[in-house]
C-alpha positions as CSV (number, residue, x, y, z in Angstrom):
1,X,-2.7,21.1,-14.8
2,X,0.7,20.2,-13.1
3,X,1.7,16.8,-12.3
4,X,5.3,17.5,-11.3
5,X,6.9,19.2,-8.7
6,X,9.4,20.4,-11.3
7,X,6.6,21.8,-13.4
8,X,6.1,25.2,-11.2
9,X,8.0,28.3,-11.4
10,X,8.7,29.0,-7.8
11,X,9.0,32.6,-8.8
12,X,5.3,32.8,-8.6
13,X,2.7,33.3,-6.2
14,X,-0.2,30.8,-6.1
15,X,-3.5,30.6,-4.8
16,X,-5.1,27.8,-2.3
17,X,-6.8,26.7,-5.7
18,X,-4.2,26.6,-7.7
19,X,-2.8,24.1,-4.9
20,X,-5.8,21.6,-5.0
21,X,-5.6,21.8,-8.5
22,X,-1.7,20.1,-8.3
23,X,-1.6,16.4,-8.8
24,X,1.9,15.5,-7.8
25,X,3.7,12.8,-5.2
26,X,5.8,15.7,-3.5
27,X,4.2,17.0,-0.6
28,X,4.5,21.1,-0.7
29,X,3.5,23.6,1.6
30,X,2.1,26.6,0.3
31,X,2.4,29.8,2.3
32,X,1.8,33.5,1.8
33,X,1.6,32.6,-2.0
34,X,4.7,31.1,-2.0
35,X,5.6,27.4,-2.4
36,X,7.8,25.1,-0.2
37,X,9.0,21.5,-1.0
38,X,7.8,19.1,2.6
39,X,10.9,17.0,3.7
40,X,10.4,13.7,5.8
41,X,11.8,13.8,9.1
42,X,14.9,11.6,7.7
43,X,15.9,14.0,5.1
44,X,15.5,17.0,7.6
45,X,17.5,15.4,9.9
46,X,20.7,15.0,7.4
47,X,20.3,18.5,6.1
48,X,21.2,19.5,10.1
């Protein structure tokens, strides 16, 4: 079981279970098997 973002190899591909099975605060998306970190609009907006 993962509880932190920093815990998964990003390498990987994972499944729609293997996302319901993460209990961490980030918010990810997860994507053709592939995982990406969710920013809040304020970060977005500085990374612009």
């Amino acid at each position: 079981m993962l509880t932190q973002f920093s815990q998964l190899d990003l390498s990987g591909r994972f499944t729609y279970q293997d996302y319901w099975e993460w209990i961490f605060d980030e918010r990810v998306e997860l994507i053709n098997g592939k995982v990406y970190p969710l920013f809040s609009k304020a970060v977005a907006s500085l990374l612009i």
